[in-house]
C-alpha positions as CSV (number, residue, x, y, z in Angstrom):
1,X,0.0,0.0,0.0
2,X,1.3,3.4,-1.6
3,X,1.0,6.6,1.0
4,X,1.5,9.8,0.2
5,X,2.9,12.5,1.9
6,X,2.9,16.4,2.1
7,X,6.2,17.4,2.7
8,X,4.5,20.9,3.7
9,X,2.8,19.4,6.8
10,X,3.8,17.9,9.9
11,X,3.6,14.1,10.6
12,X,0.4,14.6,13.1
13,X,-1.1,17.1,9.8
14,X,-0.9,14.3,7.2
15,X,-2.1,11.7,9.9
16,X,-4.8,14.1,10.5
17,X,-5.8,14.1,6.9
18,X,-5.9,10.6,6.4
19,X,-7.9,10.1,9.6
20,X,-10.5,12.3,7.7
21,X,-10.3,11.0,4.4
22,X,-10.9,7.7,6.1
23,X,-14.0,8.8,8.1
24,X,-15.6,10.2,4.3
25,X,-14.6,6.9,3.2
26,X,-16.7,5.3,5.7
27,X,-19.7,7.2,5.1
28,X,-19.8,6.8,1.3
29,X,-19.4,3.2,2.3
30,X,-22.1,3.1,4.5
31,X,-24.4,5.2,2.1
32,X,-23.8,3.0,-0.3
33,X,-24.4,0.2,1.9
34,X,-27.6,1.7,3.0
35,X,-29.0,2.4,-0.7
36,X,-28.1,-1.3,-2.0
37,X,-30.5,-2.3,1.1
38,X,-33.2,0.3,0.2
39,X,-33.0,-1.2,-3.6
40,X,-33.2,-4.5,-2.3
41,X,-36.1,-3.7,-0.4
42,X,-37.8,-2.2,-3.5
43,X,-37.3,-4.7,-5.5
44,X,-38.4,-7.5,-2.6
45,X,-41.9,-5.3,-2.8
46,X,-41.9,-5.0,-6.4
47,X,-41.6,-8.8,-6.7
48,X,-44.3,-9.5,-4.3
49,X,-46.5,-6.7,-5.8
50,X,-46.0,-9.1,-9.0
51,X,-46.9,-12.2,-7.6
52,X,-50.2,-10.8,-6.0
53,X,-51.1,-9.1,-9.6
54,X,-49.9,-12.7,-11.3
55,X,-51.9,-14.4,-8.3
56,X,-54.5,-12.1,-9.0
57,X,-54.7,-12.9,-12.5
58,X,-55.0,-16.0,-12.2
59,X,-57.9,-16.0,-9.5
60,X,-59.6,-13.8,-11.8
61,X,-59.0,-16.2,-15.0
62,X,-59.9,-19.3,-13.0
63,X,-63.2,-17.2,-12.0
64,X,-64.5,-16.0,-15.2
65,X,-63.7,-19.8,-16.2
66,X,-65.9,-21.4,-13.5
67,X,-68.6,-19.1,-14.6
68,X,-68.1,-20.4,-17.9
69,X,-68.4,-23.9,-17.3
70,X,-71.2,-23.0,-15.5
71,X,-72.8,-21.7,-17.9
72,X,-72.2,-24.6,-20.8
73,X,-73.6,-26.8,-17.8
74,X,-76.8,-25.3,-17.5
75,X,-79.0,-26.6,-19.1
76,X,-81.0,-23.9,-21.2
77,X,-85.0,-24.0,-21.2
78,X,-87.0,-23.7,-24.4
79,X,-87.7,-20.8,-24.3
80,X,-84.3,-18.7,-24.1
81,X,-83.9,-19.0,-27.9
82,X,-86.3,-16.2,-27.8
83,X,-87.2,-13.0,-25.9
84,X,-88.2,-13.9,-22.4
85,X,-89.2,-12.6,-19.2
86,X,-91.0,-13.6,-15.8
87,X,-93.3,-11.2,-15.0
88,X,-93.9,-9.9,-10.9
89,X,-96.6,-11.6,-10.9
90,X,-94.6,-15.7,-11.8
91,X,-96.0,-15.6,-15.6
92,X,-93.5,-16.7,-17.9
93,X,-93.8,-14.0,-20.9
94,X,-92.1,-14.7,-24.1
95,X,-91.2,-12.9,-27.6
96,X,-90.0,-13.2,-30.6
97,X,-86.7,-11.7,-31.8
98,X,-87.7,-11.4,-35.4
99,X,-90.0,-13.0,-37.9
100,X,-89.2,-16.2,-38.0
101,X,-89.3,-16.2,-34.2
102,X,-92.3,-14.5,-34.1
103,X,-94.0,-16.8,-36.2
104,X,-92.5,-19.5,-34.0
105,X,-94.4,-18.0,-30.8
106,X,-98.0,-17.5,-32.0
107,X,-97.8,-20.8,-33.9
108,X,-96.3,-23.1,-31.2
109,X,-96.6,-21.2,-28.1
110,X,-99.6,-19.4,-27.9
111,X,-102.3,-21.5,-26.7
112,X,-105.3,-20.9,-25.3
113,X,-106.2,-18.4,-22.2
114,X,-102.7,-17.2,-22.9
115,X,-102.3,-13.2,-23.8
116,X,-100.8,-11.7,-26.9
117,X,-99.3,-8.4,-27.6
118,X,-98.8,-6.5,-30.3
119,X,-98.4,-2.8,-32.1
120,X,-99.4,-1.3,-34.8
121,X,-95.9,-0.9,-36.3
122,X,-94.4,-3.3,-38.4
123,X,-92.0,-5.3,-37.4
124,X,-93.0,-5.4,-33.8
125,X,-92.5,-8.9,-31.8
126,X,-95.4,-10.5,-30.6
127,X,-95.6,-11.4,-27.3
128,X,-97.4,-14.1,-25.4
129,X,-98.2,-14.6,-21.8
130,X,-98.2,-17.6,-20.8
131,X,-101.5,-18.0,-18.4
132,X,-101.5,-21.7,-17.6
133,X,-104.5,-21.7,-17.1
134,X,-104.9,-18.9,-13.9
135,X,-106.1,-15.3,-14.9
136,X,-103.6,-13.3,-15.7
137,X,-103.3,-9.9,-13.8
138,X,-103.3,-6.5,-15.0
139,X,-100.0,-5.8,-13.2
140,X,-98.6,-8.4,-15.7
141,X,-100.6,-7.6,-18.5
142,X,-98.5,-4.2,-18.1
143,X,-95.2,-5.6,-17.7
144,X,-95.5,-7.6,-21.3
145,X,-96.9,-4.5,-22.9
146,X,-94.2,-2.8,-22.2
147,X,-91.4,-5.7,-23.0
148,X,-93.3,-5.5,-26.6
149,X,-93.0,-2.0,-26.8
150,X,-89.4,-1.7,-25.8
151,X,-88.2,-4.1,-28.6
152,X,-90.3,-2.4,-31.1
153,X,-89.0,0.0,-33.7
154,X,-90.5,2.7,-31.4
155,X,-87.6,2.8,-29.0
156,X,-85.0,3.0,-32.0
157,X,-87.2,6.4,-33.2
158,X,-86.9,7.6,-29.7
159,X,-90.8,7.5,-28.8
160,X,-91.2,8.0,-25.1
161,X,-94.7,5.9,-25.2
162,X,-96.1,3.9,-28.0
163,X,-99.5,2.1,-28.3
164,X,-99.5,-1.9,-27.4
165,X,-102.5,-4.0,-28.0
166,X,-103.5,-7.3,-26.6
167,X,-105.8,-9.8,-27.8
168,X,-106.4,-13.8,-27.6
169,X,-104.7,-16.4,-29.8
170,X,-108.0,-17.3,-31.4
171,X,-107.9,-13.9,-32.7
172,X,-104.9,-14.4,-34.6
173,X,-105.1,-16.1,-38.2
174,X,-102.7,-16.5,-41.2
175,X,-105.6,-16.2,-43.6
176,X,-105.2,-12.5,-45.2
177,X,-107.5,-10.2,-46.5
178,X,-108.5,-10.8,-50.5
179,X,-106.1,-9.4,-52.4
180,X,-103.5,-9.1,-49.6
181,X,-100.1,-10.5,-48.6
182,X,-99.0,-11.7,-44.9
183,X,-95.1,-12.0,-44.9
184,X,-93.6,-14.3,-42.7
185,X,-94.5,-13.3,-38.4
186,X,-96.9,-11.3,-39.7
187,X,-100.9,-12.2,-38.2
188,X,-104.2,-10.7,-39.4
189,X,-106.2,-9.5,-36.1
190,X,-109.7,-10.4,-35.4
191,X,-112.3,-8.5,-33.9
192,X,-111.8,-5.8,-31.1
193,X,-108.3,-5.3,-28.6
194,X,-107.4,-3.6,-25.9
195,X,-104.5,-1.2,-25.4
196,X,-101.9,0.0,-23.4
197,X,-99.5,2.9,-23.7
198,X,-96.5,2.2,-21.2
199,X,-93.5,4.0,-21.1
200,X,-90.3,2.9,-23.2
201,X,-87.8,1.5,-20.8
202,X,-86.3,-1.4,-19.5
203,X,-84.9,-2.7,-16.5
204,X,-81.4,-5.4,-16.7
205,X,-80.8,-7.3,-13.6
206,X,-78.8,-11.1,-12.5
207,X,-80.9,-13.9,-11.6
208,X,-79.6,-16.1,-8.8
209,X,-79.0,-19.0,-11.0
210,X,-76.5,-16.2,-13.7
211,X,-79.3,-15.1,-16.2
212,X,-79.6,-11.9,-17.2
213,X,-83.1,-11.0,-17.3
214,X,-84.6,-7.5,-19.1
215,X,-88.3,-6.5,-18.3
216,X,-90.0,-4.3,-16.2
217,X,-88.3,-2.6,-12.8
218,X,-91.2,-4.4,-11.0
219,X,-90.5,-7.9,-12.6
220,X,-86.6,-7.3,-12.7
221,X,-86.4,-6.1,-8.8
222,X,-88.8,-9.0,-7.6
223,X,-87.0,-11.6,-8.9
224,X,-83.5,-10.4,-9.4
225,X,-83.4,-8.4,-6.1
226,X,-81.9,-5.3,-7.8
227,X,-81.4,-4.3,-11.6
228,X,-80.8,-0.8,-13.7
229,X,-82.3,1.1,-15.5
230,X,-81.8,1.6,-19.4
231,X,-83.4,4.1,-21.3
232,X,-83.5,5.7,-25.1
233,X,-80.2,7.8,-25.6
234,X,-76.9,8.2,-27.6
235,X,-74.6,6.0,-26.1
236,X,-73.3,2.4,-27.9
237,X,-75.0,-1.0,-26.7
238,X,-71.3,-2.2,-26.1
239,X,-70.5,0.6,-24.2
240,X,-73.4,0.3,-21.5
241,X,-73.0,-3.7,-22.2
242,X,-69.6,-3.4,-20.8
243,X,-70.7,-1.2,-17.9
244,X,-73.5,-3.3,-16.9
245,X,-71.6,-6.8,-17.2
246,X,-69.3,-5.2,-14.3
247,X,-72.0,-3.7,-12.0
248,X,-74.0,-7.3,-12.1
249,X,-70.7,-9.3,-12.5
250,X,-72.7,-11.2,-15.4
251,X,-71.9,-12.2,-18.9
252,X,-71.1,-9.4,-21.5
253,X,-73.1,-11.6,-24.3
254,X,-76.1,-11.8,-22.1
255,X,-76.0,-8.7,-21.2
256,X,-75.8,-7.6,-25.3
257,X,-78.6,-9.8,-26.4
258,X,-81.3,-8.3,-24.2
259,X,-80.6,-4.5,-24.5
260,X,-82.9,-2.6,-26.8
261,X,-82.1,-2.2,-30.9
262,X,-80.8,1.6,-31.1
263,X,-79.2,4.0,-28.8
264,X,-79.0,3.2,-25.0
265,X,-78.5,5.1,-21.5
266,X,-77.5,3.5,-18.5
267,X,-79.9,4.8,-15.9
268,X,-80.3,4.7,-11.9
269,X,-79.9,1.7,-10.5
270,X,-83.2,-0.4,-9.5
271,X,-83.9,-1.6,-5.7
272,X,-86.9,-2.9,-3.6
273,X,-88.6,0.2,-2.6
274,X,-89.3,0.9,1.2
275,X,-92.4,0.6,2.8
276,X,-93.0,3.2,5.2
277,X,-92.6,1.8,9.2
């Protein structure tokens, strides 16, 4: 080990000089010591910050899977090819999603007792009630009347209210007028209806067994426990699908296939209302 002198200074000056060269020595050394701990200790957090995201990660992949498999296991009822709702009331009410469908549900499904709705504007789904026998109320009478109007071309103009009739099956026939054409889901109406003018908008909520389920707030709330709102407005179906699938932790496809054809609007969210004590 080379030392070096200064020939200028005194043997107790240059000892002095070392002594303090040595003491900055030992606190660079000890700095340094104390910042390769400090990264150490980053990186220790970093690393388990990563393994909870990766653990994360994979909790989240091995749910959405479960609730995949779950899905494929169900098994699906008949009627969830089409559009389908139970009413407050326990009526099963179904629709058709287009012409063929339509023509699928008064042909097949619409027996007798039941209720069938309608409107005046073409392309409109029919929708049956299905009565089982048992009188069906007027609280579910105005549940389907608005499901029909909802997924009528009304709610893509942006009506606030359209016109829904209801009749019986019997009042239905495939038999046009002379000289006229009935295209395929189309029905000639018999005799005198009844309408109903509900408001255009629809209630999304989870059922206990994972179904999404769009009808009435009343319907939606009774058997769902809690639902939201959508109503007529600018915003893309994927958009609100996306925002919905999150809020009921349910399947963005589901969610999808029952909003409304044309612009959407997330509304409030729908709860049991609360009785006065």
């Amino acid at each position: 080990m080379r030392i070096t002198l200064d020939i200028r200074k005194s043997v107790e000056q240059n000892a002095a000089d070392y002594f303090e060269r040595a003491k900055k020595a030992k606190k660079k050394a000890e700095g340094a010591r104390k910042a390769v701990l400090l990264a150490q200790e980053r990186l220790r957090v970093l690393e388990e910050q990563n393994a909870l995201g990766v653990q994360q990660a994979v909790d989240d992949a091995l749910v959405a899977d479960a609730a995949r498999r779950a899905k494929a296991a169900r098994k699906r009822e008949w009627y969830e090819k089409l559009r389908w709702f139970q009413s407050s009331d326990g009526f099963l009410c179904i629709g058709g999603r287009d012409a063929s469908t339509n023509e699928l549900v008064v042909k097949k499904h619409a027996d007798a007792g039941d209720v069938v709705f309608h409107t005046d504007m073409a392309g409109s789904p029919f929708v049956v009630v299905k009565a089982g026998g048992k009188e069906v109320p007027q609280s579910t009478l105005a549940e389907a009347a608005q499901f029909c109007g909802v997924y009528c071309r009304a709610w893509k103009l942006g009506m606030a209210a359209i016109e829904v009739f209801y009749v019986e099956p019997s009042q239905l026939s495939k038999e046009p007028n002379p000289g006229e054409y009935l295209p395929k889901g189309a029905f000639m109406v018999r005799g005198s209806v009844k309408y109903l003018n509900p408001q255009l908008e629809i209630c999304i909520g989870r059922l206990p067994d994972g179904r999404v389920m769009a009808a009435s707030k009343t319907a939606v709330v009774h058997h769902c426990g809690r639902g939201y709102m959508v109503i007529q407005g600018n915003d893309k179906a994927s958009d609100v699908g996306k925002r919905l699938a999150k809020l009921l932790d349910a399947d963005l496809d589901d969610i999808i296939a029952v909003l409304p054809p044309g612009g959407v609007k997330l509304g409030r969210e729908a709860t049991p209302e609360r009785r006065p004590a």
